[in-house]
N, C-alpha and C positions, 0 to 999 in steps of 0.2 A: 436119751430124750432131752431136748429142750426142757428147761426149767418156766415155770409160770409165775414161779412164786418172788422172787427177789423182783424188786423193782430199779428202774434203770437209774435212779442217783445211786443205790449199793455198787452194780457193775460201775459205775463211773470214777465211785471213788476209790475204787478198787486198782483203777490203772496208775502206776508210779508216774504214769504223766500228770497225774492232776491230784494227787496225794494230798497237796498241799495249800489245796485250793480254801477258800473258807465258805461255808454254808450258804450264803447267796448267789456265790458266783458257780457253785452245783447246780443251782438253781436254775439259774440261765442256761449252763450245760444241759441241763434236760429241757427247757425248753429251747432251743435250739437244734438239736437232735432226734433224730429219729431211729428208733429201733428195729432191724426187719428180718423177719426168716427166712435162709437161704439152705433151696434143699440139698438133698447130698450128690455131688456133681454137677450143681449148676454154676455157670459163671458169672462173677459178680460184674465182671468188665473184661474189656477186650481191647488189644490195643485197636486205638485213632478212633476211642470212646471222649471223652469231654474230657480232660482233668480237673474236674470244679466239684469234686468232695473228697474228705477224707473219714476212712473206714477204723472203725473198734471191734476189736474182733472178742465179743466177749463170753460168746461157748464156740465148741466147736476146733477145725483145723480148715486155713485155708495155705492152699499154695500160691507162690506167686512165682511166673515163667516167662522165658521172653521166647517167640519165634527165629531161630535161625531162618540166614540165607536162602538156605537149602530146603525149609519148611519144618526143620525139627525142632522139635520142644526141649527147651533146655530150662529146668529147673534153677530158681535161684534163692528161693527160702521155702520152706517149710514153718508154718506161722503157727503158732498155740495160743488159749485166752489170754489177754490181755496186752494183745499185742497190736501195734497203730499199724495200717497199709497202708495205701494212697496218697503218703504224703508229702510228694515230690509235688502236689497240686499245689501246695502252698505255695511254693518258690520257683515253680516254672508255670508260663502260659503255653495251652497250647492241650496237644490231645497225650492220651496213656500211651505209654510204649510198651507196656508187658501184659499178659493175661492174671486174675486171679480167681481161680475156681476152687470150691466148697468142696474138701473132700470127705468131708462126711453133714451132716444137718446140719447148720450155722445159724449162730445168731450172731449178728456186726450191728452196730449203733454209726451210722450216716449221719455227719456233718457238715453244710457247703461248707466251700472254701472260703468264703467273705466272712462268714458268721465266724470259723476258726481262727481266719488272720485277725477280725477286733476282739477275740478272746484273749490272743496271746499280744496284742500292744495293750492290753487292761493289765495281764500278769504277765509280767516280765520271764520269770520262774518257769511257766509253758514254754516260751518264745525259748528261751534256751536250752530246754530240755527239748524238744522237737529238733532246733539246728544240731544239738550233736546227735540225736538219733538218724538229722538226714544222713551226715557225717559218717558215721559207722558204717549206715547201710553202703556208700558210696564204695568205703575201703575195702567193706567185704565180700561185695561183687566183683570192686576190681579185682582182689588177691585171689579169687576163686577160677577168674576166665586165666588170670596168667599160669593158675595150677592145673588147669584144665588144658592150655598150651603147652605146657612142659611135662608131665607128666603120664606117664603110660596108663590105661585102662586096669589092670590090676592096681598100681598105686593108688589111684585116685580110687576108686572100691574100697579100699582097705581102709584109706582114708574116711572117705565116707562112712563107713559102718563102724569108726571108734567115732565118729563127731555122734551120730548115731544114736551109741550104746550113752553117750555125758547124757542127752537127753531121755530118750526113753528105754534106757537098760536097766533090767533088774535080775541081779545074780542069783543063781539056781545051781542047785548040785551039776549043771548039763553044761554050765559056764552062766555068759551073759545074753541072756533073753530081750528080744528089741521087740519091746512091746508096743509095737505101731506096724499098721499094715500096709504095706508096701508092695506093688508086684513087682517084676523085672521089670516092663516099660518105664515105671515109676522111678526104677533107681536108675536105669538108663541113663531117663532125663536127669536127674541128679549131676551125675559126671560127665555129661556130652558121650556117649556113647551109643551104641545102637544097642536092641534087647536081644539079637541074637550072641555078639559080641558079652554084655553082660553075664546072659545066662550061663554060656561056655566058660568064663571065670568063674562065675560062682558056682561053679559046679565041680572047676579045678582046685577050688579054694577047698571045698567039702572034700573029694577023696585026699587033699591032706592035711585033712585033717585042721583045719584052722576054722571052720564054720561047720553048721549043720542044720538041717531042719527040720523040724517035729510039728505035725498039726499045724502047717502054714504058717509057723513062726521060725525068724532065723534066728540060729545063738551061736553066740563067740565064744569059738572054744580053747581058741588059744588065742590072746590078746597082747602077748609080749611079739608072737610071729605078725601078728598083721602091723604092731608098732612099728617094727623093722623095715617091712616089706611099706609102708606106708611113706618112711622115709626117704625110700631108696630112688636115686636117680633115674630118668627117662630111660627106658629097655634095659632096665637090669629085670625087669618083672618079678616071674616065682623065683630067679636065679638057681 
């Protein structure tokens, strides 16, 4: 459930974006912002929506995806509290190029973009804390589409479910439990794949033995084989 109790200067100064902000200029942050609830599976945006705000995502999980060609959904973050979306709106004009939808109850604090760009020429500190988080973001889309290129469907899987387990894995006598819910559509989009394709690995994965699943949660059962198998070059696959 959504929280009622914290008030939105706590979420604010909670995020490393603005840590180091001083007490008046929270101030402004809150009133400049807005706080809204986003239910579970709604979309926040869509692309060739406006680019003229940026999003605080401060409960909740949202994802963020762009449309293939062909019309498929290709996953490209998986977003947890405290983490900034929309912020390519500062530095580009023009409209959103990816979807982002609420996958469970959301709370985001919404800020235009005018009000964000005179925040950050006030504190320098913002402004460059934002360019290298656009930064990152840029590198690790690219390095993901060229691993999504090169890459077979088992690697990229394997892959997937140890980036996976850093985040939300918690070790159990059964191995490594991924405590986030996932269907196969969901990790599909993830690695560019289709969910019938998906499914048929992970389903290869489990009789050997490298995965398994108990009560709709998957666990890593052997995490040195999928390291291997994650590394391995295009069509080498299960080898």
């Amino acid at each position: 459930m959504i929280s009622e109790v914290k008030s939105k200067i706590w979420y604010l100064k909670h995020f490393d974006l603005f840590s180091e902000l001083p007490g008046e200029d929270l101030k402004l942050l809150d009133q400049i912002s807005r706080m809204v609830k986003v239910p579970k599976k709604e979309y926040i945006y869509f692309p060739e929506d406006p680019a003229n705000s940026v999003f605080l995502l401060k409960e909740g999980r949202v994802k963020i995806s762009r449309l293939t060609e062909d019309g498929r959904e290709l996953t490209l973050a998986l977003l947890k509290p405290r983490e900034v979306f929309g912020e390519l709106a500062l530095v580009e004009e023009g409209d959103r190029h990816t979807l982002a939808e609420a996958l469970e109850e959301t709370l985001i604090c919404v800020i235009k973009r005018e009000d964000f760009r005179r925040l950050m020429k006030k504190q320098p500190d913002v402004a460059f804390k934002m360019i290298k988080l656009i930064g990152l973001r840029r590198r690790a889309i690219e390095s993901k589409i060229e691993y999504l290129l090169f890459r077979d469907v088992p690697t990229r899987l394997a892959h997937l479910l140890l980036t996976l387990a850093e985040e939300y894995g918690v070790k159990t006598s059964e191995g490594t439990e991924l405590r986030v819910r996932l269907t196969h559509q969901d990790i599909a989009n993830l690695i560019g794949a289709t969910r019938e394709t998906t499914t048929m690995v992970l389903n290869k994965m489990k009789d050997q033995h490298l995965i398994d699943f108990k009560l709709r949660r998957l666990i890593l059962v052997d995490k040195s084989r999928l390291q291997y198998l994650a590394k391995a070059s295009n069509g080498r696959g299960f080898g």
